[in-house]
N, C-alpha and C positions, 0 to 999 in steps of 0.2 A: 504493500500500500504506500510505501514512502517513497517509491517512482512517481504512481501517481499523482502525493500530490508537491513533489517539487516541479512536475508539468504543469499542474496548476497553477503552481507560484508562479513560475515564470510568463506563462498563455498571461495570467493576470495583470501582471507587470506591464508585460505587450501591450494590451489591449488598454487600458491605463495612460499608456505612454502614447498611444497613436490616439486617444481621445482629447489629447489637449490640441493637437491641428484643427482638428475638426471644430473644435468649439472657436478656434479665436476664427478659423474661415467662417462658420455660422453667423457670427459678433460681426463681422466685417462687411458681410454681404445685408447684414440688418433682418437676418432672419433667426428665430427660435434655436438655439443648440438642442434640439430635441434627441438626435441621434447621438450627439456627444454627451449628453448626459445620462442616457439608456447605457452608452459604454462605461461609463463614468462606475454607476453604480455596480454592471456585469464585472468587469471588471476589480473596482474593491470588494465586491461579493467574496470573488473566486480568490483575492487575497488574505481576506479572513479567514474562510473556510480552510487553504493551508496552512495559515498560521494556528490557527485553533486546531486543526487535524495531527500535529506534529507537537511529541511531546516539547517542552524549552521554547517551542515558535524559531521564528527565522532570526540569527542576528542580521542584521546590516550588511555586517563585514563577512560576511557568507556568500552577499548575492553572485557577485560574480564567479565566485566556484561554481556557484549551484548553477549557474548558465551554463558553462561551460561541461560540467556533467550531465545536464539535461543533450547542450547538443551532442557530445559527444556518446552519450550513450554510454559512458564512463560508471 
């Protein structure tokens, strides 16, 4: 289960990281961030849920291992 959910950490993170474009192109165009706040939320959702799913939680100083094991497959 601790595959899974440092996939989720990560997809999280992603999905997180690509919803702040989207909000400030929303902001810009003078429309509704609606899609970027749907990610917004999916997104910290799926960050919770592995932090809570994983005894200690994630530190910080982790993340980047944890990518690099996620892509590697390590």
């Amino acid at each position: 289960m601790a595959a899974y959910t440092d996939l989720i950490m990560c997809l999280g993170v992603l999905v997180l990281f690509l919803a702040f474009p989207a909000a400030v192109g929303a902001f810009s165009r003078g429309a509704p961030p609606r899609g970027a706040l749907v990610s917004i939320a999916v997104g910290g959702s799926m960050i919770v849920y592995a932090n809570a799913s994983r005894p200690g939680g994630y530190p910080l100083e982790e993340m980047p291992t944890l990518f690099l094991r996620v892509l590697t497959g390590a």
